[in-house]
LOVOMI-965273 format. One record per residue (C-alpha): residue in three letters; x, y, z. Coordinates in steps of 0.05 Angstrom, whole numbers, plus 5000, padded with zeros to 4 digits. Example, Ala and Ser with C-alpha at 12.3 -4.5 7.8 and 13.67 -1.06 7.14 Angstrom:
LOVOMI-965273
ALA,5246,4910,5156
SER,5273,4979,5143
end
This chain:
LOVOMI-965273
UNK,1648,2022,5775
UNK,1587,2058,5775
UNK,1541,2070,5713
UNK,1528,2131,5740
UNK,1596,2149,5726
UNK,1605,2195,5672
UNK,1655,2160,5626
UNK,1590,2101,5613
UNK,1544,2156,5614
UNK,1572,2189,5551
UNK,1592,2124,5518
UNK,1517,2106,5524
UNK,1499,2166,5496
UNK,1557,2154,5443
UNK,1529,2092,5425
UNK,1465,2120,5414
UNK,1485,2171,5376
UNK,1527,2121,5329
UNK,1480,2071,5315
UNK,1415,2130,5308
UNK,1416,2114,5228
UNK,1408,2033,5245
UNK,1355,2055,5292
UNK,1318,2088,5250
UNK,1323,2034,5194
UNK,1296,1978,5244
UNK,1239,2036,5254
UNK,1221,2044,5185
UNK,1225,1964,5174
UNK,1171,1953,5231
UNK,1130,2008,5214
UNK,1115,1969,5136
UNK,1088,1916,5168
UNK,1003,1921,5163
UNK,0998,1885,5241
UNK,0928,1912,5251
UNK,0874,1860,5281
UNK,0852,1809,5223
UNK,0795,1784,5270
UNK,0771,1749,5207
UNK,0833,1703,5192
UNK,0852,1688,5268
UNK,0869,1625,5282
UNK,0909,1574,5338
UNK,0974,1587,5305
UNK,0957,1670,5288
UNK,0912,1686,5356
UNK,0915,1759,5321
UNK,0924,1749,5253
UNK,0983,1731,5201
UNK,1006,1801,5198
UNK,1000,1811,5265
UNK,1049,1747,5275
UNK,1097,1776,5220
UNK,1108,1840,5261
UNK,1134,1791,5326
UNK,1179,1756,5294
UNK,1204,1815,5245
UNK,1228,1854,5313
UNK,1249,1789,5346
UNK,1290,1782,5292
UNK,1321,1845,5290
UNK,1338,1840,5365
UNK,1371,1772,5346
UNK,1417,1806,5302
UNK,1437,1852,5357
UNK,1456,1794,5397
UNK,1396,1798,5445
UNK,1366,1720,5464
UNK,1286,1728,5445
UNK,1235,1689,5457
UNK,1159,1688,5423
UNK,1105,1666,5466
UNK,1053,1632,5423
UNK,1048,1694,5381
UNK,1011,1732,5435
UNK,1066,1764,5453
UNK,1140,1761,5459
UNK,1209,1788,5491
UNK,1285,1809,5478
UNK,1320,1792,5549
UNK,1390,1810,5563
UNK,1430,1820,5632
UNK,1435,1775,5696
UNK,1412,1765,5765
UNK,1342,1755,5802
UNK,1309,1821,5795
UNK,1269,1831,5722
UNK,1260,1898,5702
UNK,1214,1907,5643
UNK,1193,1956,5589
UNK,1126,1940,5564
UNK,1103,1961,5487
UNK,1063,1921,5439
UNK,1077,1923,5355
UNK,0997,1917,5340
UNK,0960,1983,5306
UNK,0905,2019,5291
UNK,0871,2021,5225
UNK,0891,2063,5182
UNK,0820,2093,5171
UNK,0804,2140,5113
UNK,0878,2145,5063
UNK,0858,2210,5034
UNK,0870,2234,5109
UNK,0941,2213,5093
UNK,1000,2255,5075
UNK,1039,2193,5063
UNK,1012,2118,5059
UNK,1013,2097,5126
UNK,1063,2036,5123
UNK,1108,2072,5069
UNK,1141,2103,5125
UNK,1159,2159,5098
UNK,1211,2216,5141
UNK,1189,2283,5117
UNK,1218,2348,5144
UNK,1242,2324,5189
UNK,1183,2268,5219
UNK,1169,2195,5211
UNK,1098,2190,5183
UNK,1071,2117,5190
UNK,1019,2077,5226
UNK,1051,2053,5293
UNK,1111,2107,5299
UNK,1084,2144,5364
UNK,1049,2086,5385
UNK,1083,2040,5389
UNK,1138,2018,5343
UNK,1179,2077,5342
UNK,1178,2081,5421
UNK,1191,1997,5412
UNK,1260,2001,5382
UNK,1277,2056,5414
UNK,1270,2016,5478
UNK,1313,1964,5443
UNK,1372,2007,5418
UNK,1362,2036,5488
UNK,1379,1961,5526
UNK,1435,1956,5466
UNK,1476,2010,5489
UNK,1469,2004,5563
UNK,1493,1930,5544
UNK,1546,1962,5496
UNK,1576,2013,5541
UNK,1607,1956,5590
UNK,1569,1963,5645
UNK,1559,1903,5697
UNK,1494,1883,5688
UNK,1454,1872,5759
UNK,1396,1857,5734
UNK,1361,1828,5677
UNK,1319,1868,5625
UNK,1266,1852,5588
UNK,1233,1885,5526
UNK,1157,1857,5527
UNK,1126,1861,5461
UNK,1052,1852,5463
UNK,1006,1837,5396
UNK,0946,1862,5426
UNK,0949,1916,5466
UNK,0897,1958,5415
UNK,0837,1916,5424
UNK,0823,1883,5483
UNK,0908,1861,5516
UNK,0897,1789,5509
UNK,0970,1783,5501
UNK,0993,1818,5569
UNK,0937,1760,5604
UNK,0970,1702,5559
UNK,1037,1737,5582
UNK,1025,1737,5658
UNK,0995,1667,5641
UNK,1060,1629,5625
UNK,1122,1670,5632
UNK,1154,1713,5694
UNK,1124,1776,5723
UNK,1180,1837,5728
UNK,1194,1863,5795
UNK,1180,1940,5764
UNK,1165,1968,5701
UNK,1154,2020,5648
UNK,1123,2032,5587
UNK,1146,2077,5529
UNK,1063,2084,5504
UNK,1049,2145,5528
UNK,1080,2217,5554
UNK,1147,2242,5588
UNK,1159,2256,5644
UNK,1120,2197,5671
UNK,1033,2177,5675
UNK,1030,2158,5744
UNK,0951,2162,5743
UNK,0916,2130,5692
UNK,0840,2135,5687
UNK,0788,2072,5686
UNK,0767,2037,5633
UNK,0699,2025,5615
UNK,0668,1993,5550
UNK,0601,1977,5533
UNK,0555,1966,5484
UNK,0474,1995,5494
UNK,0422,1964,5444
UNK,0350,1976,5447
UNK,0299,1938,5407
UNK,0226,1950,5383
UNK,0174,1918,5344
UNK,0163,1954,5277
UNK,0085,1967,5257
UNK,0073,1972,5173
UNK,0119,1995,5129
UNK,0106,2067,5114
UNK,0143,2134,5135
UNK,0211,2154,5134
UNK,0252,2091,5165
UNK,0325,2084,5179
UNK,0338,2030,5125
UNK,0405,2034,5146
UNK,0460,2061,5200
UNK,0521,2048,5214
UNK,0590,2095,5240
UNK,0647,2075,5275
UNK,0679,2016,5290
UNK,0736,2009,5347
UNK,0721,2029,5426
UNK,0777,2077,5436
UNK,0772,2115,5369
UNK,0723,2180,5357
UNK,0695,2158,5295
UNK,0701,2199,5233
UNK,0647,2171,5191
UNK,0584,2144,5192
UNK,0535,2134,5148
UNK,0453,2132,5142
UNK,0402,2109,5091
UNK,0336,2141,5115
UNK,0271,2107,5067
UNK,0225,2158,5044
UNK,0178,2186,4994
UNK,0195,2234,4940
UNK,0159,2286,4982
UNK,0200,2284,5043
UNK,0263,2296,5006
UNK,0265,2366,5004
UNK,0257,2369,5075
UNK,0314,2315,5092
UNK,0356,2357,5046
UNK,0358,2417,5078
UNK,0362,2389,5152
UNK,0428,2353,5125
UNK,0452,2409,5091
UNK,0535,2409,5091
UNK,0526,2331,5095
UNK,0543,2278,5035
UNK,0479,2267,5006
UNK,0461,2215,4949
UNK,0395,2189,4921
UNK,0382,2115,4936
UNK,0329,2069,4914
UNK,0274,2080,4956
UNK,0314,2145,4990
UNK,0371,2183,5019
UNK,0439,2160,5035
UNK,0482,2208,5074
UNK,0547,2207,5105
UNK,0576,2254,5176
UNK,0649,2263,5168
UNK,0691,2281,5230
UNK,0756,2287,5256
UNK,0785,2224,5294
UNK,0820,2218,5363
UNK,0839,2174,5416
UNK,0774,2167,5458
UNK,0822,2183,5517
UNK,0814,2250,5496
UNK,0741,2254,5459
UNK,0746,2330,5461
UNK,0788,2337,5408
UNK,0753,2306,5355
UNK,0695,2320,5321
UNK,0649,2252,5326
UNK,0617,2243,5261
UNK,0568,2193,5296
UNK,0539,2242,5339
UNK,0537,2298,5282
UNK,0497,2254,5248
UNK,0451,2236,5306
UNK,0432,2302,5315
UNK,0397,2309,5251
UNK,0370,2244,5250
UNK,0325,2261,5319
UNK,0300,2322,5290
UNK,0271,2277,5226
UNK,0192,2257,5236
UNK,0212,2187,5235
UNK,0159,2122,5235
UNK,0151,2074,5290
UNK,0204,2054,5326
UNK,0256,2084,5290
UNK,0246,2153,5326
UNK,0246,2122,5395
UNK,0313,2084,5383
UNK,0336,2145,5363
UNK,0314,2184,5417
UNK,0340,2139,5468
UNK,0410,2122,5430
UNK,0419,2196,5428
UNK,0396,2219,5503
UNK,0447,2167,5530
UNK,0517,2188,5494
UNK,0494,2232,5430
UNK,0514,2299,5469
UNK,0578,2315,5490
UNK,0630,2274,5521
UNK,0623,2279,5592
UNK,0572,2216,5608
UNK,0513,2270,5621
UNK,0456,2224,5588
UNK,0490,2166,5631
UNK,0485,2193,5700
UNK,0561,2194,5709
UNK,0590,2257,5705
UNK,0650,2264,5747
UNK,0725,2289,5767
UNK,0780,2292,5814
UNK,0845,2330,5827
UNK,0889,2275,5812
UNK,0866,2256,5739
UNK,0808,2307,5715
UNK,0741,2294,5688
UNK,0710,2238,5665
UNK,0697,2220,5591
UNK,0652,2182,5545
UNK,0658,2168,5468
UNK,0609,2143,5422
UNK,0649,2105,5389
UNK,0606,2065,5337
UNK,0530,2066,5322
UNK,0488,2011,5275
UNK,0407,1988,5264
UNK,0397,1918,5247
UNK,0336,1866,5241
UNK,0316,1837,5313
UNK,0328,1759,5321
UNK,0263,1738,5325
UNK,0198,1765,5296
UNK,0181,1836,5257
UNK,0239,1869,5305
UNK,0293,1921,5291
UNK,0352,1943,5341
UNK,0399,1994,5353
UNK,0462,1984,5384
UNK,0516,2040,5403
UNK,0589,2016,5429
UNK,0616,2066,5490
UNK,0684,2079,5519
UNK,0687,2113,5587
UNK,0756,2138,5626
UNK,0739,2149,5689
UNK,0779,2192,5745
UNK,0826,2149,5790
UNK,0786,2157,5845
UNK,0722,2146,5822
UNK,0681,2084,5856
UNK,0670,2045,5790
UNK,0615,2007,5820
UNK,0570,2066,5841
UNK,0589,2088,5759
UNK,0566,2024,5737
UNK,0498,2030,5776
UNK,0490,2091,5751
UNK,0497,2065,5682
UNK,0444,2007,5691
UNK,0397,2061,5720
UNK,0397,2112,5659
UNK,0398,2053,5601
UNK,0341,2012,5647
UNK,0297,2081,5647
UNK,0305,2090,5575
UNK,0282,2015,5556
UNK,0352,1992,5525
UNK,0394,1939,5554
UNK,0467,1950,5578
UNK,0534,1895,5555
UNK,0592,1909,5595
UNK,0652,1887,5548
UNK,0717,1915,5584
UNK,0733,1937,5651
UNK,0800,1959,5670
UNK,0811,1989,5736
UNK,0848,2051,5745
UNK,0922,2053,5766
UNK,0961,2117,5810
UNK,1018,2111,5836
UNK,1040,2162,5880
UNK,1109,2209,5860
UNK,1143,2189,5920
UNK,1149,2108,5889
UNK,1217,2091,5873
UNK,1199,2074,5801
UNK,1160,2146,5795
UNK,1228,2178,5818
UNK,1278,2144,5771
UNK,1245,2163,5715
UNK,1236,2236,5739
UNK,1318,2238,5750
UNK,1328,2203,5677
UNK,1285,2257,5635
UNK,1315,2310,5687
UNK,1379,2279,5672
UNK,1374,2288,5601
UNK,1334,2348,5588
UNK,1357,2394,5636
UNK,1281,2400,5660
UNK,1232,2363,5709
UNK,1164,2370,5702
UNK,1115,2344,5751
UNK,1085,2265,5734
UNK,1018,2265,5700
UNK,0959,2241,5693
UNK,0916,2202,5635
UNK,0854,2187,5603
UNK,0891,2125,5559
UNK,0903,2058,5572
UNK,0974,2022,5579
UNK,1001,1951,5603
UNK,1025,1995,5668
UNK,0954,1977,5700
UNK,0968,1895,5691
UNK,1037,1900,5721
UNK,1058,1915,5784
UNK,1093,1984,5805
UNK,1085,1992,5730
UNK,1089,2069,5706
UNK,1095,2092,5637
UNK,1139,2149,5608
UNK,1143,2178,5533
UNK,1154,2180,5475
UNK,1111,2244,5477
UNK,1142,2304,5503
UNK,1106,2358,5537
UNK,1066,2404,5504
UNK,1060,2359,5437
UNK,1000,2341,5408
UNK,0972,2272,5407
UNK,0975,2242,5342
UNK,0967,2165,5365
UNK,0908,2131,5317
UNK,0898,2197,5273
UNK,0913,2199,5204
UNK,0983,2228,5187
UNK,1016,2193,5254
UNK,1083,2220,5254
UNK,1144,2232,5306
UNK,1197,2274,5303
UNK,1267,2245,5280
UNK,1288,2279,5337
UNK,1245,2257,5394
UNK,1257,2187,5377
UNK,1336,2193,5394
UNK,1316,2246,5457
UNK,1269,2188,5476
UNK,1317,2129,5476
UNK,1374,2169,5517
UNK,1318,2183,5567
UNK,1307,2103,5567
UNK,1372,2095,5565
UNK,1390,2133,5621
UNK,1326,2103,5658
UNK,1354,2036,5653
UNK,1427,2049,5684
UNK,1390,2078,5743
UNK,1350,2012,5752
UNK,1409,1976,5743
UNK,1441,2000,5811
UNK,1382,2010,5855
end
């Protein structure tokens, strides 16, 4: 029999609906778990950090008690497996976070996961634990309901997917590459197009001549690539005099006195740096002000040249590289961090800015990258490519592209066209790899904002769609 027949149908979504509460417990259990990057206590045994490790074999765990056979892959990564047969289907999501950034942005603490009117507020429960076990509980009723099991399943959990995907590499390394996949780390219907990926860091350095004048003792915003930074910070060195004038050009700015100074702080709004627009970059509100300050030798021409190249806007302008297509929109660039240090050698001093580009899916990412090494050549500074992830489109008419179109059709009555996106998943390391969900259309992004939340709601909406996705894979 058929799981498209609708007796399994409705005792999938049954099962679902029976086991939500359990659900959302195993939710709330994996969202209290810190698993942020501890780059400072990684190690052979914790390649991401203790915490990090915790998080793996919390979930594996879980899955365990479900009756689901696991396996952890030298805590880079790790997977719950059921069904039989040659064909592997899998559903890619990863357990690490964000930081948590400011608290006082918080509603709730961030791993109290707390469900308020209605939502689950915590670090990780739109991206990606929520979405996670809802793949999980998803597998456990299509398991549950009967159904002959074609092929085999498998839920890939990576520990690394927020800074830099080691894991998915380690993964492909040593274990076996699914025929097809999906990932539940990003929007419904289904992100068919996902934009490149382009990180770098720009530093410039200088020699610095005596020690008068108003000097950038310190500076420093920002911190991961793919976040818009919401703070950053500057210590400009000057005499009594000049601090009437620095007051009133950072007027609406923190301001403190400091020995020797001013120390002032840019607060913004953060956002994914898929989507740079909708925050407001604190790094580049405090650029602005700093350019306009007569600053000493070289502290002005860093400036100058930090702030020509990505300090305006957030469509690559200072970097040569505006573009856009049809298929996946314009390009974008965020600053994403900003700090002045001491050269290594002699009487030197650096500045160094950290940039994330998305570019269109049909953008030739050499000619960008020439373009690059042109404008940061002409303005003196050197250029340090430190990610490059192609872009992936797959086109609607792909078998995986149309399964998951019938499965949220299926479910919601509706069927929106596929779309496209400025973030990053596993989809672009896998083959005929697509990702669909958790967010619905029309919903705002709240991935690696303060007050992440999801609605109660979604997250059982979501796990019938992957349900449903999954009985379809199982008979093509």
């Amino acid at each position: 029999m058929a799981i498209h027949n609708e007796g399994f149908r409705k005792k999938m979504r049954d099962l679902i609906d029976l086991g939500f509460d359990d659900q959302i417990e195993d939710t709330i259990g994996t969202i209290r778990i810190a698993s942020v990057l501890d780059e400072g206590h990684v190690s052979a045994e914790h390649p991401f950090g203790a915490n990090v490790t915790e998080a793996l074999e919390d979930f594996l765990e879980r899955a365990r008690r479900l009756g689901f056979k696991t396996k952890n892959l030298d805590n880079y990564a790790g997977y719950v497996e059921m069904g039989t047969g040659q064909e592997l289907i899998g559903i890619l999501a990863h357990l690490d976070v964000m930081p948590e950034g400011d608290l006082t942005g918080w509603r709730h603490h961030p791993y109290e996961a707390v469900i308020d009117g209605g939502e689950l507020y915590g670090r990780g429960s739109i991206d990606d634990k929520g979405p996670a076990v809802a793949a999980l509980y998803a597998m456990k009723a299509l398991r549950d309901s009967g159904a002959a099991l074609r092929r085999r399943f498998r839920l890939i959990l990576g520990l690394d997917e927020e800074s830099g995907s080691r894991c998915i590499a380690h993964y492909k390394e040593v274990d076996e590459i699914p025929t097809l996949s999906f990932s539940p780390d990003a929007t419904f219907p289904v992100v068919n197009a996902e934009k490149g990926i382009l990180r770098a860091i720009i530093s410039k350095s200088a020699e610095v001549y005596g020690d008068g004048g108003v000097r950038l003792a310190e500076l420093r915003g920002g911190d991961r690539f793919n976040v818009v930074p919401d703070a950053a910070t500057v210590l400009i060195q000057c005499g009594e005099a000049d601090e009437p004038r620095i007051d009133g050009l950072f007027a609406g700015f923190e301001t403190s006195r400091a020995p020797g100074g001013v120390r002032i702080t840019s607060r913004g709004v953060p956002a994914h740096a898929m989507e740079p627009q909708k925050g407001d970059n604190a790094v580049q509100k405090l650029m602005s002000r700093i350019v306009q300050l007569d600053l000493a030798q070289p502290d002005k021409d860093l400036a100058l040249a930090m702030y020509a190249l990505a300090g305006r806007g957030h469509s690559g302008e200072g970097l040569g590289i505006e573009s856009s297509d049809d298929v996946s929109g314009p390009l974008t660039c965020n600053l994403a961090a900003i700090s002045i240090e001491d050269g290594e050698t002699g009487n030197m001093k650096k500045m160094s800015i950290k940039i994330d580009i998305r570019y269109p899916v049909t953008e030739d990412s050499e000619r960008l990258l020439k373009r690059m090494e042109l404008a940061v050549g002409r303005a003196g500074a050197e250029l340090v490519l430190s990610t490059h992830k192609r872009s992936l489109y797959i086109p609607e008419t792909h078998e995986i592209v149309r399964t998951l179109l019938d499965s949220y059709e299926a479910v919601t009555g509706d069927r929106p066209a596929p779309v496209s996106m400025g973030g990053g998943t596993y989809c672009r390391f896998m083959p005929n790899s697509v990702s669909a969900g958790p967010l619905f259309p029309g919903q705002p992004e709240l991935a690696h904002q303060a007050n992440e939340r999801v609605a109660i709601e979604d997250l059982r909406r979501g796990t019938h769609i992957y349900a449903e996705a999954l009985a379809r894979f199982n008979e093509i």
